[in-house]
C-alpha positions, 0 to 999 in steps of 0.5 A, spaced: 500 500 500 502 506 498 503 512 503 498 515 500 493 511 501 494 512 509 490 517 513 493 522 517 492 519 523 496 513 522 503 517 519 508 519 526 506 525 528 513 528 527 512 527 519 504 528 519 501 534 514 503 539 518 511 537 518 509 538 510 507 546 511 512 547 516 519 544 513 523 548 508 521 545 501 524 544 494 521 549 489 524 548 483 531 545 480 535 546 473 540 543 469 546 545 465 550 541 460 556 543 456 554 544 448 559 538 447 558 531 447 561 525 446 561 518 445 565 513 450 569 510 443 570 517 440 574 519 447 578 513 446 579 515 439 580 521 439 586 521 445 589 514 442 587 510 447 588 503 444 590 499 452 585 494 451 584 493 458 583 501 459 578 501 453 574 495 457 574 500 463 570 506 458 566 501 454 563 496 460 562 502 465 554 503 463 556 510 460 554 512 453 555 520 452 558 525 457 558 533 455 565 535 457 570 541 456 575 540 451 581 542 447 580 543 439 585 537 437 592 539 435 594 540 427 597 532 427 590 530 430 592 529 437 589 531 444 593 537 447 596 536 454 593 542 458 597 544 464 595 546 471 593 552 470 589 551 464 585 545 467 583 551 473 581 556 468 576 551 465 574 550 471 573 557 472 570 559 466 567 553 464 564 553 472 561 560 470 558 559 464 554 552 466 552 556 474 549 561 470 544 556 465 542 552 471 541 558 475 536 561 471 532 554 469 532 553 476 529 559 478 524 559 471 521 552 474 520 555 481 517 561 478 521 566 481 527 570 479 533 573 481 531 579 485 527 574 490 535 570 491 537 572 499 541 566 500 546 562 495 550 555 496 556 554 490 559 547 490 564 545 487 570 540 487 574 540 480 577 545 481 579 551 487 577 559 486 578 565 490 574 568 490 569 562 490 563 561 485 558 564 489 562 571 489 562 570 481 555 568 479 553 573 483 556 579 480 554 576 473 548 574 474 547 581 477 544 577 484 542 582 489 549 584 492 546 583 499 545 576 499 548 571 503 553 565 501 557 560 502 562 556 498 563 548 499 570 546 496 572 539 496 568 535 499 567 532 493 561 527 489 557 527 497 557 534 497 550 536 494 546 534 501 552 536 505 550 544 501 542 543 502 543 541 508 545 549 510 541 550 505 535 547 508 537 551 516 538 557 512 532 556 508 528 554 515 531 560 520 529 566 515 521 564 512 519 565 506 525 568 502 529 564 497 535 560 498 539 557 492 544 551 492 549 551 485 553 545 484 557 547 478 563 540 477 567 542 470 570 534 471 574 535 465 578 541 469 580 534 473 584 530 469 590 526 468 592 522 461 597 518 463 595 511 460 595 508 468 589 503 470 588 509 476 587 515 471 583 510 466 577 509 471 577 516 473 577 519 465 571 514 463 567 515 469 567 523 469 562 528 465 561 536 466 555 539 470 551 544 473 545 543 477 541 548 481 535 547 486 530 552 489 528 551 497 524 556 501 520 555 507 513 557 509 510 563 510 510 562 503 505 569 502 504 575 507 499 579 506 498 585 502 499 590 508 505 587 510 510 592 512 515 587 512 514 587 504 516 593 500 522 597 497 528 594 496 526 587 500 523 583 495 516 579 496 516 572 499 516 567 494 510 562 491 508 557 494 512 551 494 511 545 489 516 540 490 517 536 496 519 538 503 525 537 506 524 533 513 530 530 515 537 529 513 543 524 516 550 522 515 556 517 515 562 517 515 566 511 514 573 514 517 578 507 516 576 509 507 579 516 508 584 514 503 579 510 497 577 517 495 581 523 493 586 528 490 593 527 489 598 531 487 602 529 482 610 532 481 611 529 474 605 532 470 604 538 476 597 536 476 592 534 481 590 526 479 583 523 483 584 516 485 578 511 487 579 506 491 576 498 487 573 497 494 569 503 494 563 500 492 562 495 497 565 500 502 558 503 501 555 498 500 557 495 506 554 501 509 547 504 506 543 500 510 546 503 516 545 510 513 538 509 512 535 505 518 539 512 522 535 517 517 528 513 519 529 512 525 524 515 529 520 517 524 515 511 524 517 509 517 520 503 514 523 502 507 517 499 504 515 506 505 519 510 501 516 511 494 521 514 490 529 513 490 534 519 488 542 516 489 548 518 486 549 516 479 557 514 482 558 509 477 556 501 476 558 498 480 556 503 487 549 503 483 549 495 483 552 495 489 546 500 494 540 497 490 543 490 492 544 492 499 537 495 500 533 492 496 532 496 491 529 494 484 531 497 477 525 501 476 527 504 485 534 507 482 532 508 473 533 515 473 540 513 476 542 509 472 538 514 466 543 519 469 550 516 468 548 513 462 546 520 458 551 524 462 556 520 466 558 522 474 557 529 474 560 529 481 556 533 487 549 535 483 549 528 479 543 526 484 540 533 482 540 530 475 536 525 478 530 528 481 529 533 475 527 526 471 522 525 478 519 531 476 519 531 469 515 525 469 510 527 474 508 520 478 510 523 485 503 523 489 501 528 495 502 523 502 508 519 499 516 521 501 522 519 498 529 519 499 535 523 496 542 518 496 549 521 495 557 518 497 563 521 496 570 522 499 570 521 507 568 515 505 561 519 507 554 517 505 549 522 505 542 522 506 535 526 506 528 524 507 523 528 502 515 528 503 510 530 497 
C-alpha cells in the first residue's frame, strides 16, 4: 500500500501534514550541460587510447555520452596536454558559464527570479577559486549584492546534501525568502592522461555539470499590508511545489579516508583523483546503516519510501546500494538514466536525478522519498523528502 493511501492519523506525528507546511521545501531545480558531447569510443579515439584493458574500463562502465570541456585537437590530430593552470581556468570559466544556465532554469521552474535570491550555496570540487563561485555568479548574474553565501570546496561527489543541508537551516531560520544551492563540477578541469589503470577509471567515469535547486520555507505569502514587504526587500516567494525537506543524516566511514581523493602529482604538476576498487562495497557495506539512522524515529520503514534519488557514482556503487537495500531497477532508473546520458557529474549528479522525478510527474501528495549521495570521507549522505 502506498503512503498515500494512509490517513493522517496513522503517519508519526513528527512527519504528519503539518511537518509538510512547516519544513523548508524544494521549489524548483535546473540543469546545465556543456554544448559538447561525446561518445565513450570517440574519447578513446580521439586521445589514442588503444590499452585494451583501459578501453574495457570506458566501454563496460554503463556510460554512453558525457558533455565535457575540451581542447580543439592539435594540427597532427592529437589531444593537447593542458597544464595546471589551464585545467583551473576551465574550471573557472567553464564553472561560470554552466552556474549561470542552471541558475536561471532553476529559478524559471520555481517561478521566481533573481531579485527574490537572499541566500546562495556554490559547490564545487574540480577545481579551487578565490574568490569562490558564489562571489562570481553573483556579480554576473547581477544577484542582489546583499545576499548571503557560502562556498563548499572539496568535499567532493557527497557534497550536494552536505550544501542543502545549510541550505535547508538557512532556508528554515529566515521564512519565506529564497535560498539557492549551485553545484557547478567542470570534471574535465580534473584530469590526468597518463595511460595508468588509476587515471583510466577516473577519465571514463567523469562528465561536466551544473545543477541548481530552489528551497524556501513557509510563510510562503504575507499579506498585502505587510510592512515587512516593500522597497528594496523583495516579496516572499510562491508557494512551494516540490517536496519538503524533513530530515537529513550522515556517515562517515573514517578507516576509507584514503579510497577517495586528490593527489598531487610532481611529474605532470597536476592534481590526479584516485578511487579506491573497494569503494563500492565500502558503501555498500554501509547504506543500510545510513538509512535505518535517517528513519529512525520517524515511524517509517523502507517499504515506505516511494521514490529513490542516489548518486549516479558509477556501476558498480549503483549495483552495489540497490543490492544492499533492496532496491529494484525501476527504485534507482533515473540513476542509472543519469550516468548513462551524462556520466558522474560529481556533487549535483543526484540533482540530475530528481529533475527526471519531476519531469515525469508520478510523485503523489502523502508519499516521501529519499535523496542518496557518497563521496570522499568515505561519507554517505542522506535526506528524507515528503510530497
Amino acid at each position: 500500500m502506498k503512503v498515500a493511501d494512509r490517513s493522517v492519523r496513522n503517519r508519526p506525528k513528527s512527519l504528519s501534514a503539518e511537518s509538510r507546511t512547516t519544513s523548508p521545501a524544494i521549489l524548483g531545480v535546473g540543469t546545465s550541460v556543456p554544448g559538447t558531447s561525446y561518445a565513450q569510443r570517440e574519447l578513446l579515439d580521439m586521445f589514442g587510447i588503444t590499452d585494451p584493458r583501459i578501453r574495457s574500463i570506458f566501454l563496460n562502465s554503463a556510460i554512453e555520452r558525457r558533455a565535457l570541456t575540451l581542447p580543439p585537437p592539435l594540427p597532427d590530430g592529437s589531444m593537447p596536454v593542458e597544464t595546471q593552470g589551464e585545467l583551473l581556468a576551465k574550471h573557472g570559466t567553464s564553472g561560470v558559464a554552466l552556474g549561470r544556465q542552471a541558475v536561471e532554469r532553476c529559478l524559471a521552474a520555481a517561478g521566481a527570479t533573481l531579485a527574490d535570491v537572499r541566500y546562495l550555496c556554490c559547490v564545487t570540487s574540480t577545481g579551487l577559486l578565490t574568490p569562490g563561485f558564489s562571489a562570481l555568479l553573483i556579480k554576473d548574474l547581477g544577484i542582489d549584492r546583499h545576499c548571503a553565501r557560502l562556498d563548499v570546496v572539496g568535499m567532493g561527489c557527497n557534497a550536494g546534501l552536505n550544501g542543502l543541508t545549510s541550505v535547508a537551516s538557512w532556508a528554515g531560520a529566515h521564512p519565506g525568502e529564497l535560498a539557492l544551492m549551485v553545484c557547478v563540477e567542470t570534471c574535465s578541469a580534473a584530469y590526468v592522461m597518463d595511460g595508468t589503470m588509476r587515471s583510466a577509471v577516473v577519465n571514463s567515469l567523469f562528465g561536466d555539470g551544473a545543477a541548481a535547486v530552489a528551497v524556501a520555507a513557509p510563510p510562503a505569502v504575507r499579506p498585502a499590508a505587510d510592512p515587512t514587504v516593500g522597497p528594496g526587500r523583495p516579496a516572499p516567494v510562491a508557494a512551494p511545489a516540490g517536496p519538503a525537506l524533513l530530515r537529513f543524516s550522515s556517515c562517515i566511514v573514517p578507516e576509507a579516508a584514503a579510497a577517495m581523493r586528490y593527489d598531487w602529482d610532481d611529474v605532470r604538476g597536476k592534481f590526479s583523483f584516485y578511487l579506491d576498487p573497494d569503494i563500492p562495497y565500502v558503501v555498500g557495506a554501509h547504506a543500510e546503516l545510513s538509512l535505518d539512522r535517517l528513519l529512525d524515529g520517524t515511524g517509517l520503514r523502507r517499504s515506505d519510501i516511494s521514490h529513490w534519488v542516489v548518486h549516479s557514482g558509477g556501476k558498480k556503487v549503483v549495483d552495489s546500494v540497490r543490492v544492499n537495500l533492496g532496491l529494484t531497477r525501476e527504485d534507482v532508473r533515473h540513476t542509472t538514466g543519469v550516468l548513462r546520458d551524462h556520466g558522474n557529474l560529481s556533487s549535483g549528479s543526484f540533482l540530475f536525478s530528481y529533475e527526471r522525478l519531476v519531469a515525469e510527474g508520478r510523485a503523489e501528495p502523502g508519499e516521501f522519498g529519499v535523496l542518496m549521495t557518497m563521496g570522499p570521507g568515505s561519507t554517505i549522505e542522506l535526506a528524507l523528502v515528503g510530497w
